[in-house]
N, C-alpha and C positions, 0 to 999 in steps of 0.2 A: 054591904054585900061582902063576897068573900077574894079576899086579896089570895093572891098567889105569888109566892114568895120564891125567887130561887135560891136554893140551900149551893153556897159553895162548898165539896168536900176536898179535901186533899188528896189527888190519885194515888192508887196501890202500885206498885210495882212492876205488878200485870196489866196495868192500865197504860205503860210508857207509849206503845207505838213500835214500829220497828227500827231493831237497831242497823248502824253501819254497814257492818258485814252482810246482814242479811239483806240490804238494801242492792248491794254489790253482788251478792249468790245472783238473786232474783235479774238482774241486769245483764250477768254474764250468760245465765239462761235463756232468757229472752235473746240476745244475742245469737246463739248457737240456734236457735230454733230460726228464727228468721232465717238465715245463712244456709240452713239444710232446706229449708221452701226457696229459699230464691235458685235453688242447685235444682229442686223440682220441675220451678217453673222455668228456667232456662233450658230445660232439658225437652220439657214439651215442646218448648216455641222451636227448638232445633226439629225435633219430630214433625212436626205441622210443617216447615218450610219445606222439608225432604218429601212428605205426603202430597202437597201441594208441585213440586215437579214432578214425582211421580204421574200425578196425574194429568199436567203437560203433556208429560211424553207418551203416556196413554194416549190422551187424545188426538197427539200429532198419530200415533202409530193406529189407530184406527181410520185416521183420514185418507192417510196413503195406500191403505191396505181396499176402502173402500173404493179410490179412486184407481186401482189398476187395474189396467185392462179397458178403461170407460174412454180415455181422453184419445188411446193409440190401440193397436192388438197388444195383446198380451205374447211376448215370444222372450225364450228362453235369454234372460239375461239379468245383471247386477247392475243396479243404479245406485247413488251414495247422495247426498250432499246434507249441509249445515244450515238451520233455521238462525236468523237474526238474535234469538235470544241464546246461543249456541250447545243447541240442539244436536248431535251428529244421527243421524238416518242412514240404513240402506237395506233396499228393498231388491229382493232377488226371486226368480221366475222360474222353475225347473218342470218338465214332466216327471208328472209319479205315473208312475208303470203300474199295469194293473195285470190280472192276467190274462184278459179278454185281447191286449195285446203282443199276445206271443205271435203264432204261427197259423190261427184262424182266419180260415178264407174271407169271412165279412169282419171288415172292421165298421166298428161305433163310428158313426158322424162327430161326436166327440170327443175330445181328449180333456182330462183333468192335468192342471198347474196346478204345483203346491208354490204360493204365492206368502212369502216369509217376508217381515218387517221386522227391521231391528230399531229401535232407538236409545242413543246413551246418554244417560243424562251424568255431565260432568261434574269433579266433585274438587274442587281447586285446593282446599284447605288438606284436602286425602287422598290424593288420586288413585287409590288401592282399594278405597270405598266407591268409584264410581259403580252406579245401577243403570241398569239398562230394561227396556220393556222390550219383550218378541213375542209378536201373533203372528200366526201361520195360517192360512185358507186352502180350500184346494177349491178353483174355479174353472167349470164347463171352456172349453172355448172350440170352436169348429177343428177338424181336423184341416192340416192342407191338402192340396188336392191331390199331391203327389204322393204320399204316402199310400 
């Protein structure tokens, strides 16, 4: 039958493989490439942790805003305080004037609050970069009787 023979030849030149240097180019390449993704992806994961209290503090400031006015009456006033995860809030009550409230003999049975929540969300590493969430509402509430 037929044998198969390996022929050994003596490499050319072009045949060596890579040399030193370029071993070394290719490494310090790799190198810098890496280093500019890890600056990428550190950057995101900072993005994402800032996104993520954002929208903490979103959701705290839609809770309070939802709840005012539900638990006591709503009357003209600034409340503040700090959530456990140190959160700072303060939610404030004012009439907005309309012009149905000037000098007209029949007033509306109601008056609108514009009802503002603040929330800051703190930044310890920058304190010059803290962000803060503000929604505003205007909510019906009875007039008093006195008015």
């Amino acid at each position: 039958m037929f044998r198969r023979t390996l022929q050994h030849t003596p490499f050319s030149s072009r045949e060596r493989g890579f040399t030193l240097v370029e071993v070394v180019v290719a490494v310090i390449i790799a190198a810098l490439a890496l280093s500019a993704l890890s600056g990428v992806f550190a950057s995101g994961t900072r993005g994402a942790a800032s996104a993520a209290e954002l929208s903490r503090a979103s959701a705290l400031a839609q809770s309070l805003l939802a709840a005012a006015g539900v638990e006591r009456p709503l009357t003209d006033s600034v409340e503040s305080g700090t959530t456990a995860d140190g959160l700072s809030w303060t939610l404030s009550a004012v009439d907005e004037m309309s012009e149905v409230d000037g000098e007209a003999p029949i007033k509306p049975l109601l008056i609108l609050k514009r009802v503002t929540v603040r929330v800051n969300v703190p930044n310890a590493a920058q304190p010059e970069r803290a962000k803060s969430v503000e929604l505003s509402s205007l909510r019906a509430v009875p007039r008093p009787l006195l008015q």
